[in-house]
C-alpha positions in Angstrom: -8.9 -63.7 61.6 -9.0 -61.0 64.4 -4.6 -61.3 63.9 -5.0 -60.6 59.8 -7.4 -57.4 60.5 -5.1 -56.1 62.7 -2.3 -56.3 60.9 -4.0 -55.1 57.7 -5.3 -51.7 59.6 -1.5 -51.3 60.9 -0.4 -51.3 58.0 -2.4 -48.8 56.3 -2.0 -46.4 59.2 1.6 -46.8 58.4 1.6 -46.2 54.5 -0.8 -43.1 55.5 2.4 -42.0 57.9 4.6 -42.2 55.1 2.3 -40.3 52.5 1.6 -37.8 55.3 5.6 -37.0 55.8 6.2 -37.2 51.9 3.8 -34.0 51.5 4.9 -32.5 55.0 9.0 -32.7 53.5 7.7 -31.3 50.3 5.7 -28.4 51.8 9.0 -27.7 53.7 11.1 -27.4 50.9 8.8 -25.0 49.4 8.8 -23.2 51.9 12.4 -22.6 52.3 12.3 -21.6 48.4 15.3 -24.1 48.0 16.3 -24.9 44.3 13.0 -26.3 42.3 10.4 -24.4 44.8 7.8 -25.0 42.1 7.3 -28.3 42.1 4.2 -28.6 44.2 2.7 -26.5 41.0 4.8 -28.4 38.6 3.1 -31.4 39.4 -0.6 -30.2 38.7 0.2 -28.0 35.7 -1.3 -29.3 33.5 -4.2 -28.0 35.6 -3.8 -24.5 35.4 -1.1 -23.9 32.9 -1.9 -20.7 30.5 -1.6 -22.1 26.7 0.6 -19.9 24.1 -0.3 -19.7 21.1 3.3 -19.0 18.8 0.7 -17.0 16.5 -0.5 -14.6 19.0 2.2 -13.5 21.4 4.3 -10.5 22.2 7.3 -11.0 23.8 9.4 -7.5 24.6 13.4 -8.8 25.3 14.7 -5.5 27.4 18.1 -5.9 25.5 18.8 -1.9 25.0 17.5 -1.4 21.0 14.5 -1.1 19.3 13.6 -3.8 16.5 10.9 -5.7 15.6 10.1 -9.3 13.8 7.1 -10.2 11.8 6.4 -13.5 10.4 3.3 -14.2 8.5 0.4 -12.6 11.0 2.1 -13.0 14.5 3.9 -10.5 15.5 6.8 -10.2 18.1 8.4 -7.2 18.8 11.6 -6.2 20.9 11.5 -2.9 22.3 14.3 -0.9 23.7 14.1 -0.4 27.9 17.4 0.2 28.8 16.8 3.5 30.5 14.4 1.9 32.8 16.0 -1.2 33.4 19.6 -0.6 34.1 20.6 -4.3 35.1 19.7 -5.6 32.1 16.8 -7.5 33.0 15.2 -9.8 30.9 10.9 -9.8 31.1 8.8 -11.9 29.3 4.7 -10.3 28.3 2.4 -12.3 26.7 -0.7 -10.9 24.8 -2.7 -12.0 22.3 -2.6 -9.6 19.5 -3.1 -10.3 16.2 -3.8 -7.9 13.1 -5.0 -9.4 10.6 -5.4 -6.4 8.4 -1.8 -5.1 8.1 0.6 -7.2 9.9 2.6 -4.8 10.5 2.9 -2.1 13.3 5.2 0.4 14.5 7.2 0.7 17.6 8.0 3.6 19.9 11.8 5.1 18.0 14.9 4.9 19.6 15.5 8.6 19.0 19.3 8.0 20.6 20.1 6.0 17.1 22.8 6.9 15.9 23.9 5.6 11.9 26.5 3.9 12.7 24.4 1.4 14.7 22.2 0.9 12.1 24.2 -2.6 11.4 23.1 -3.6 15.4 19.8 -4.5 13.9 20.0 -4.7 10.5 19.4 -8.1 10.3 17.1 -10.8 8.6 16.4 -13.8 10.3 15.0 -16.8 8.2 13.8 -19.9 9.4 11.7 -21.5 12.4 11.7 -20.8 16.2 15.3 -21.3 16.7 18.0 -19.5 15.4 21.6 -20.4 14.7 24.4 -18.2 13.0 23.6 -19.1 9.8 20.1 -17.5 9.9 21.2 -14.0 10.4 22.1 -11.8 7.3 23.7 -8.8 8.8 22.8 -5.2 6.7 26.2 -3.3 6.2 26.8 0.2 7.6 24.5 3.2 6.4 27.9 4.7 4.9 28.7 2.5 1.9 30.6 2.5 -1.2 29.2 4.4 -4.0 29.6 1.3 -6.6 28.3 -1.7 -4.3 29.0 -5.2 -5.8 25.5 -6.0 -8.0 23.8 -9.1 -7.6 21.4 -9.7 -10.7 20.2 -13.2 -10.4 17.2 -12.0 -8.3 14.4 -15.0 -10.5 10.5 -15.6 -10.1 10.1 -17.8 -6.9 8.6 -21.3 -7.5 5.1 -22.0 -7.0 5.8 -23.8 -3.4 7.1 -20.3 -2.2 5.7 -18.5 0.3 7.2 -14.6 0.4 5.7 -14.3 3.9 6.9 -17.1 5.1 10.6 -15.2 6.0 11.2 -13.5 9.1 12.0 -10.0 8.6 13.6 -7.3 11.2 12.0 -4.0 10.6 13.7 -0.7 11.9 10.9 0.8 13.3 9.8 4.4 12.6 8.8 7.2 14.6 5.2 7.3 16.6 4.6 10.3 14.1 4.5 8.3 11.0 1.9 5.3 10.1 1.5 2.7 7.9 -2.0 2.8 6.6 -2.4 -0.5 4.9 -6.1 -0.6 2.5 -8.7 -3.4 3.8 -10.7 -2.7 1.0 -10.9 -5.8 -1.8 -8.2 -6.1 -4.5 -8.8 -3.4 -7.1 -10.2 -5.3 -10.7 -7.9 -5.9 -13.0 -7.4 -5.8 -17.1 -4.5 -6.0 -19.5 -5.1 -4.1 -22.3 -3.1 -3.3 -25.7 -3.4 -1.2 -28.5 -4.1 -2.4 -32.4 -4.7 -0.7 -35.4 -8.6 -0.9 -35.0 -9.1 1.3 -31.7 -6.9 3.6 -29.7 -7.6 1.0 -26.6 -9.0 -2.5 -27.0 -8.9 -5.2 -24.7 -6.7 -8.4 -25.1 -7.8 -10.1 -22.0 -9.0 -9.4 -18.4 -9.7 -10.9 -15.0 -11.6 -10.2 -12.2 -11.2 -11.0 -8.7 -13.5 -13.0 -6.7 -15.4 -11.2 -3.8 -15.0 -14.1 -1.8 -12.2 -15.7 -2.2 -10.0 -12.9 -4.0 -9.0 -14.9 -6.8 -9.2 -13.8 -10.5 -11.7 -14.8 -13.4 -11.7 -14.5 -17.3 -13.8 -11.8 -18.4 -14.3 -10.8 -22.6 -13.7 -8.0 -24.5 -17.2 -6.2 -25.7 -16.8 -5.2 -29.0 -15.7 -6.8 -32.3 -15.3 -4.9 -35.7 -17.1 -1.8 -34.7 -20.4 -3.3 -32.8 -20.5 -4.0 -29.5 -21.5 -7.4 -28.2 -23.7 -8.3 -25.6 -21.9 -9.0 -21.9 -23.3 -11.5 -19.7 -23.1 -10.2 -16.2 -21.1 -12.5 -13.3 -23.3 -13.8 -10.9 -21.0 -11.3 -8.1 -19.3 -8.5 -9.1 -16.4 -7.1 -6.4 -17.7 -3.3 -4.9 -15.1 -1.6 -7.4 -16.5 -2.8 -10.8 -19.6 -1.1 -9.8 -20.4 2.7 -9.7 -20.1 3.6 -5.6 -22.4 6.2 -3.4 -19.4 7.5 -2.3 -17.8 10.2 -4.8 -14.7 12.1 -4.1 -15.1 15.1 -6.3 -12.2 16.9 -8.0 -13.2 20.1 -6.1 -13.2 18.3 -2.6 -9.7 16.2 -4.1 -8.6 19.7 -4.6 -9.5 21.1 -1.0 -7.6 18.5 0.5 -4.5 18.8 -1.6 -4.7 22.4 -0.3 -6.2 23.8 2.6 -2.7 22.3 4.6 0.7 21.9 3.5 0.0 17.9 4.0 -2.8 15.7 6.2 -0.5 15.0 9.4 -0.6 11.2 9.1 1.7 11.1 6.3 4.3 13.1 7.6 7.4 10.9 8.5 10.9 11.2 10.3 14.0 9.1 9.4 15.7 6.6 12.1 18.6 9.4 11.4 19.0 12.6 9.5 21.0 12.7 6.7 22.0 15.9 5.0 19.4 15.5 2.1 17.1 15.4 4.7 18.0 19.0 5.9 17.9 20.2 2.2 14.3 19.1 1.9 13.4 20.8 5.2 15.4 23.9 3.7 13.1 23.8 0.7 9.8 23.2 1.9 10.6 25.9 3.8 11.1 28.1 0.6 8.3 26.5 -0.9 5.4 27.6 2.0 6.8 30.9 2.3 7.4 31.6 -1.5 4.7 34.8 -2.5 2.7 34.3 -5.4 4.7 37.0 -7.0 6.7 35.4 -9.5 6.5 35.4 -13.0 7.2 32.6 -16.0 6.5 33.8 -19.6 6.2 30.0 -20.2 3.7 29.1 -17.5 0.1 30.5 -17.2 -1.0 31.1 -14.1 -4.6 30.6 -14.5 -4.3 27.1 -14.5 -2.0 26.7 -12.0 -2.6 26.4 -8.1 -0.4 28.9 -6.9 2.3 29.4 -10.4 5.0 30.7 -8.2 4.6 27.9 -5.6 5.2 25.5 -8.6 7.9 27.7 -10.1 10.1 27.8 -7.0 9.4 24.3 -6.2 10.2 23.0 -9.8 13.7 25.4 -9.6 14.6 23.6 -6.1 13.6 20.4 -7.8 16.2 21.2 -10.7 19.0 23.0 -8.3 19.4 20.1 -5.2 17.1 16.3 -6.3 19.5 13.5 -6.7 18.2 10.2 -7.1 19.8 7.0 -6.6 18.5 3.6 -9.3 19.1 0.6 -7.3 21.6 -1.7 -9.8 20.2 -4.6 -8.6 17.2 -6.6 -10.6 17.3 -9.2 -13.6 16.2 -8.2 -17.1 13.8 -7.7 -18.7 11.5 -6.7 -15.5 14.2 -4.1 -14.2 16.2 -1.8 -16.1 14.9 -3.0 -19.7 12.0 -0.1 -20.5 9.2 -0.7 -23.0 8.8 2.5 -24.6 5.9 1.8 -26.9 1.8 0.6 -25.9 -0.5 2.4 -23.4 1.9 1.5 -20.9 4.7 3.1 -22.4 4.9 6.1 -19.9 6.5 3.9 -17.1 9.7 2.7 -20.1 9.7 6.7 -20.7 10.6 7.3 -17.3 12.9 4.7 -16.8 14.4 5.4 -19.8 15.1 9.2 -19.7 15.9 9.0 -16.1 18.6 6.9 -16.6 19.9 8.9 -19.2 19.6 11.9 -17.1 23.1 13.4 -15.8 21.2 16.0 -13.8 19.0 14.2 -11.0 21.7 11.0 -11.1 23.9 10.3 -8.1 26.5 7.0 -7.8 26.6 7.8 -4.0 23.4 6.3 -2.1 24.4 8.6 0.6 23.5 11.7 -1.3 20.6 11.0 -2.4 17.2 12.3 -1.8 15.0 9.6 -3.4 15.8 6.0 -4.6 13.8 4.6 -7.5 13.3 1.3 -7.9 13.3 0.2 -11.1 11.1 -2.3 -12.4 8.4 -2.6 -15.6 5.1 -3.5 -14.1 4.2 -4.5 -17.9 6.4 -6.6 -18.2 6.2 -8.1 -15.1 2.9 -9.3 -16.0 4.0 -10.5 -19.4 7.0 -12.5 -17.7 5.9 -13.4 -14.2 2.5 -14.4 -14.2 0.9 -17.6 -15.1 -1.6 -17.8 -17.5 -5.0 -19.0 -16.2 -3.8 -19.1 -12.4 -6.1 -16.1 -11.6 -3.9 -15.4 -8.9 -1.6 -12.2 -8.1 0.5 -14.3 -5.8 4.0 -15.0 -8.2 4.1 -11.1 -8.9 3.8 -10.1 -5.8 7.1 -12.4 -4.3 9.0 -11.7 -7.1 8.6 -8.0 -6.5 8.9 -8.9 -2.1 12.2 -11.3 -3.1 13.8 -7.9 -4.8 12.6 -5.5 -2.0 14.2 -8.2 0.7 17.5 -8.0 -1.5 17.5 -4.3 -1.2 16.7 -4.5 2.6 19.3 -6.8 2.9 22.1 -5.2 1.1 21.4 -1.4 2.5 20.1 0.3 5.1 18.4 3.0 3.3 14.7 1.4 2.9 15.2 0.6 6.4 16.1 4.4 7.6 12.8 5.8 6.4 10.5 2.5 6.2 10.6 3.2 2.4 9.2 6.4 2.2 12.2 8.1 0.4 11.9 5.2 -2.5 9.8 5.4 -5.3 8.1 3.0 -8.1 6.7 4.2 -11.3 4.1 1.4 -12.5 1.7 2.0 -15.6 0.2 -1.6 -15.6 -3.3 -2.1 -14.3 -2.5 -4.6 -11.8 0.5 -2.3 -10.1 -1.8 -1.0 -7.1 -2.6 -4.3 -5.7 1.0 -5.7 -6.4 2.5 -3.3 -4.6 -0.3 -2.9 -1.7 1.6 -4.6 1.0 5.8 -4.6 1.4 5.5 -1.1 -0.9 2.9 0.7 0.9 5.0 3.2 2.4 6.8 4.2 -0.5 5.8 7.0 -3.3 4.3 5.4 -6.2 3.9 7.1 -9.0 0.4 5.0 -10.4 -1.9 5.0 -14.0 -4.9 3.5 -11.6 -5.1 6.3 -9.3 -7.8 5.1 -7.8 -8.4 6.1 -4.4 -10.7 3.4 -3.7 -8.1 1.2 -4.8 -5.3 2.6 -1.8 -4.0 5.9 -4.0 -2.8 8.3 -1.1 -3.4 11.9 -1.9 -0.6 14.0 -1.0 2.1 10.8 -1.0 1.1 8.9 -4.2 1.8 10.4 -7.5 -0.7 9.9 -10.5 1.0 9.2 -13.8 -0.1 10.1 -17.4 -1.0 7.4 -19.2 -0.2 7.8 -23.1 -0.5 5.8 -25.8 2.9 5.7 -27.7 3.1 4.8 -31.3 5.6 6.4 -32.5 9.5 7.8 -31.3 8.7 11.2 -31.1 5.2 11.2 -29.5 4.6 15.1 -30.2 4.8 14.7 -34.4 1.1 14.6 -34.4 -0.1 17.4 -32.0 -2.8 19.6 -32.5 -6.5 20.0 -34.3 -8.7 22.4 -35.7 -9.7 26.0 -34.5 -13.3 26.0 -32.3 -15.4 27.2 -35.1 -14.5 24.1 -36.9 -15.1 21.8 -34.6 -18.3 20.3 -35.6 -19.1 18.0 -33.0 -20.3 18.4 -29.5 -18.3 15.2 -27.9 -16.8 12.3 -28.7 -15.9 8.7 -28.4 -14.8 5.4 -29.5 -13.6 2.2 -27.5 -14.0 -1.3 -26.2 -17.0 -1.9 -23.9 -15.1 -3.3 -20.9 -15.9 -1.5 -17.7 -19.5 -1.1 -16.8 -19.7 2.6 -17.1 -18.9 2.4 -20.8 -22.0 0.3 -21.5 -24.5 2.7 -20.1 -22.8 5.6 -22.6 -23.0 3.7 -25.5 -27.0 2.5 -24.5 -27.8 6.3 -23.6 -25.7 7.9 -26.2 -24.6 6.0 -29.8 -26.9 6.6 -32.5 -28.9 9.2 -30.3 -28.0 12.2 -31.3 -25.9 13.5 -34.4 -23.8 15.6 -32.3 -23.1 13.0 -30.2 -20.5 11.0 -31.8 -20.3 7.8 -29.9 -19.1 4.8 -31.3 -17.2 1.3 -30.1 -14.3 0.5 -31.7 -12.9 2.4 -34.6 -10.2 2.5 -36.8 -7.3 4.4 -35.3 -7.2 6.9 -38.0 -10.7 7.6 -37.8 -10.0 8.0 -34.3 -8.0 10.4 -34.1 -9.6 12.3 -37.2 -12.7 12.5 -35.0 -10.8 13.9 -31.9 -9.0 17.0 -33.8 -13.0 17.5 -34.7 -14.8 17.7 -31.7 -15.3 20.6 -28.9 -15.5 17.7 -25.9 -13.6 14.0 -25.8 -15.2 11.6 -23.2 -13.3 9.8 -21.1 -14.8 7.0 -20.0 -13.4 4.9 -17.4 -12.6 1.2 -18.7 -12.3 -1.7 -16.0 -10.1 1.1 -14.1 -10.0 4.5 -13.8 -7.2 5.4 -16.1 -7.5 6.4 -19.7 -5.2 7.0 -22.1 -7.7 9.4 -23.6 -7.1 11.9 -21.4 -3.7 12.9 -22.7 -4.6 12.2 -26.2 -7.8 14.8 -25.8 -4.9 17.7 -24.4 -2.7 16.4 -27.4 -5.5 17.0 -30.1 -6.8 20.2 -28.3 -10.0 18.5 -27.4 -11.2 19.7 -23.9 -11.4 16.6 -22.0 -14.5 15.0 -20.1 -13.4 12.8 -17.4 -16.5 10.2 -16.2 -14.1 7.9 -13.5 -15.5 8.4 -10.3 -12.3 9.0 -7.6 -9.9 9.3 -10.5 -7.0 11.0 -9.0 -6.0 12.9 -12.3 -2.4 13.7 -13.1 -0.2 16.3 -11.5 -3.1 17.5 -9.0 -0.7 19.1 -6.8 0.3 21.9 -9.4 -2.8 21.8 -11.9 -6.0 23.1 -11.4 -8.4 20.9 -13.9 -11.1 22.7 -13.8 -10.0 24.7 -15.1 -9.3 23.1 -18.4 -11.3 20.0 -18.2 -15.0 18.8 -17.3 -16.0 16.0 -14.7 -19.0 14.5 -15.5 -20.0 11.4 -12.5 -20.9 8.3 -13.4 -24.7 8.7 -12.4 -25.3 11.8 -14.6 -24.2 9.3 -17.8 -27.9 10.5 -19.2 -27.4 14.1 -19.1 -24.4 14.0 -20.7 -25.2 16.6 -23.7 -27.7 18.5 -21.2 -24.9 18.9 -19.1 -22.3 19.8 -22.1 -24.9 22.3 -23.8 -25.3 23.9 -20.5 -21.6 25.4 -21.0 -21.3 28.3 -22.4 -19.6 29.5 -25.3 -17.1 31.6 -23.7 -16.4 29.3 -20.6 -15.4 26.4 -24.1 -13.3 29.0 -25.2 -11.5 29.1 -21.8 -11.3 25.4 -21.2 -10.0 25.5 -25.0 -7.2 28.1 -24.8 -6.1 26.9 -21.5 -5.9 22.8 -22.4 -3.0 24.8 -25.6 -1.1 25.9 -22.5 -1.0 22.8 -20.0 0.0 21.0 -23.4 3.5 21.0 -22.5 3.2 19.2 -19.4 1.3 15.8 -21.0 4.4 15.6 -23.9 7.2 13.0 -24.3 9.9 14.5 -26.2 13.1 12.4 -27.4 15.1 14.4 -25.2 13.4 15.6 -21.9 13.0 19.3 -21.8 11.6 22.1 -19.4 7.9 21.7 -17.8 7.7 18.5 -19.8 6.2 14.8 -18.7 9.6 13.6 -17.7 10.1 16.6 -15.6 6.3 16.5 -14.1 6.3 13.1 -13.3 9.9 13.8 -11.2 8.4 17.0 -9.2 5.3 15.2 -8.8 7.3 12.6 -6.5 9.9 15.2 -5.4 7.1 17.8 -4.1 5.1 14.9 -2.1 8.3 13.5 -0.4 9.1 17.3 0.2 6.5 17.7 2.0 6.4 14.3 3.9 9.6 14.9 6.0 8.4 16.3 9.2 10.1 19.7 10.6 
């Protein structure tokens, strides 16, 4: 027995020997650094090891240029070191940011860029983690053919798609320039047309959900000339009601003008091209012009600064060239509607194409780039009936704007901010929130609580076309025959026309306020009266504002933070009234408070900014056509930085 103990305690003293010299050889080895010195640590890793997660990191590859990949809300970014890291070394960061409100974020420039390197990361990558040869689309060189091979069969992606599920390299832009993506909630939405009952009644409408940002059914207000009862949703999203917050025209005004441009929108190019240099050379001309020049065919009083505009408009005429992307399938690009109250957006297109002037072949000379698509009818084609969702319109417009990244590098050279959409449709603003934000759109829903950017975005007209010449029926009667005070007739979507019809219809016999009505009576009643309200609908554009200038009716503008058009040139007050939302009950107080020679004003002066809110078969001087176009050439003017 004694024997067996002692042999048992021998033999654990000897297996403790061996454990003991096991650890002793493996301390020595990492000690002497040889190959594998981390496996002591290896072995308790799971310890102390510092989880990743793929969603959340930042990893900077010190390769010698400046890129950056997105995909969905991670963000990895590659950033050029080589100046500070000769030998080419490769470090690794970690960090866990995430933006969930953009997804998107600039990097410091490589300022050393030249254009022919543009191609060194002009590349998309698609895919997972890994990346193999096939995954890499390389752009071609910023010097291309004027007549690039077109590509058409861009389609609607299927429902499975995700558009954000690609991973994208971005050229990054200067630290000067931001990208200053809305978090407020997805603007309401409506699709209205126009019958022979009303000048605007609505077909259908959706709303979208404060919680979950989908869309839901909502009904038009009025049928055969009364107006129906509305049941209010149980939630209502902050836009569809009146705000606290009112931007005034005056302030709107003050901050169009009391500096050339606020400093956050001012942008510089990965390279300068010699359109860039022209624009610098005329806004230049433009700051210094003195107000000293004269235009027998413009007024000054309802101008800014006339000779600002004058010179501006001249440059405009002298040096734009624009460049229309060929590539997009019919009918959403490149087939223009030219009739509805969305018309104004086919009118563009339309004439623009046609133009000889402002058209170049060569991408290199060109000043802006339009991209050409019918937000209309990309409602009409693209979206699915009863999906309540935005989702199929915005990839088919993010599958085109990846074609164009793809095939040039000109989006790429500014971050878009040289391209430009003109959109009519209701929806546009929150279709083109995201990939577009940095471009110029030219918008009916200028809304700035719905993302409009003062001093980048452009607000377009909206007019109701009818006919092909839309100027045949211009005009109404002289002020001493207009014998009503103010006017108006509609559908009862919106919430703020409700409240003038319960305040106003049947109040007052001066006060001609009505729902629907036929179209002649409409317009009967317009030439008639001294004041034409217009009422915001489920957005803040109208087409009654231009029809009010057409028919020589001063116009009376209730949309809180409507962005009106041509702000940058045209001073409304001076020919229109802004009444806010919240003063809906002193409506004729406020009207009769005007005095008769301050009407006559407004009056005479909405004859002369006539010209500027008329479509004509063939564009001509001061025009829409021509409006719209220095609308967008003036704000990317004045975008480049010196």
């Amino acid at each position: 027995m004694a024997a067996s103990d002692f042999l048992c305690r021998a033999e654990t003293r000897s297996v403790l020997w061996v454990m003991g010299g096991v650890f002793a050889f493996s301390i020595l080895f990492q000690f002497c650094e040889l190959p594998y010195g981390n496996f002591i640590g290896s072995l308790f890793s799971g310890l102390n090891f510092n989880r990743m997660n793929y969603m959340n990191t930042q990893i900077n590859f010190t390769t010698g240029f400046d890129a950056k990949i997105s995909r969905n809300d991670s963000i990895f970014s590659i950033e050029s070191m080589r100046s500070s890291n000769p030998q080419g070394k490769t470090s690794v960061q970690s960090s866990t940011q995430l933006n969930y409100s953009s997804g998107v974020e600039l990097l410091k420039p490589n300022r050393n860029l030249e254009p022919e390197r543009a191609k060194e990361f002009g590349n998309i990558f698609k895919g997972g983690n890994e990346q193999n040869k096939d995954d890499i689309i390389p752009l071609p060189p910023p010097l291309i053919s004027p007549d690039p091979q077109v590509d058409d069969n861009l389609t609607a992606p299927s429902s499975s798609h995700n558009p954000y599920d690609e991973v994208a390299v971005i050229v990054p832009l200067n630290s000067n320039a931001t990208i200053q993506l809305m978090n407020s909630p997805a603007p309401s939405v409506s699709h209205r047309h126009v019958d022979t009952d009303n000048s605007t009644s609505l077909a259908s409408s959706h709303k979208p959900n404060e919680a979950t940002g989908l869309l839901r059914n909502d009904l038009p207000l009025s049928r055969n000339g009364s107006t129906v009862t509305k049941s209010t949703p149980a939630a209502k999203k902050a836009s569809d009601k009146p705000v606290e917050g009112v931007v005034s025209i005056s302030e709107m005004t003050n901050m169009l003008l009391r500096s050339s441009h606020p400093s956050n929108l001012l942008t510089n190019p990965m390279w300068f091209s010699a359109g860039d240099e022209e624009l610098l050379s005329a806004k230049s001309q433009i700051e210094t012009e003195a107000n000293s020049i004269g235009d027998l065919g413009l007024y000054a009083p309802v101008y800014h600064n006339v000779s600002k505009f004058k010179r501006s408009y001249e440059l405009m005429e002298r040096n734009l060239k624009v460049y229309i992307y060929k590539e997009g399938k019919r009918p959403i690009f490149h087939q223009p509607k030219l009739h509805g109250i969305y018309a104004s957006e086919g009118w563009f297109m339309k004439q623009l194409k046609a133009s000889q002037h402002f058209l170049t072949d060569d991408p290199n000379k060109a000043h802006l780039f339009y991209l050409p698509f019918s937000s209309q009818t990309l409602e009409e084609v693209v979206y699915v009936p009863g999906s309540h969702s935005f989702d199929k319109l915005k990839a088919y417009l993010n599958n085109y704007l990846d074609l164009i990244k793809g095939r040039y590098p000109f989006w790429n050279r500014t971050q878009g901010a040289d391209h430009f959409l003109v959109a009519c449709h209701d929806w546009a603003p929150e279709e083109t929130r995201r990939e577009m934000a940095n471009c110029i759109k030219s918008l009916c829903n200028a809304d700035l609580r719905e993302g409009f950017k003062l001093g980048k975005d452009a607000s377009l007209p909206e007019t109701n076309i009818v006919s092909t010449d839309p100027s045949r029926t211009l005009g109404g009667k002289r002020p001493s025959q207009r014998k009503f005070l103010a006017f108006f007739a509609g559908s009862m979507h919106g919430y703020v026309r409700p409240i003038l019809l319960k305040h106003w219809q049947d109040k007052d016999p001066s006060m001609k306020i009505f729902g629907r009505m036929h179209y002649s009576d409409y317009i009967l009643h317009m030439k008639s009266s001294k004041y034409c309200i217009c009422a915001r609908g489920h957005e803040v554009n109208s087409p009654r504002v231009v029809e009010a200038i057409s028919y020589q009716c001063v116009p009376v503008i209730i949309s809180d933070n409507f962005v009106p058009p041509f702000l940058e040139t045209l001073n409304w007050e001076t020919f229109a009234v802004f009444v806010q939302e919240k003063d809906i009950p002193n409506l004729k107080p406020i009207l009769e408070s005007i005095p008769l020679r301050r009407y006559l004003k407004l009056y005479n002066n909405v004859m002369k900014v006539q010209q500027h809110f008329l479509w004509h078969p063939e564009p001509v001087k001061y025009d829409t056509f021509h409006m719209i176009l220095h609308s967008i050439w003036y704000n990317r003017v004045f975008q480049i930085a010196s």
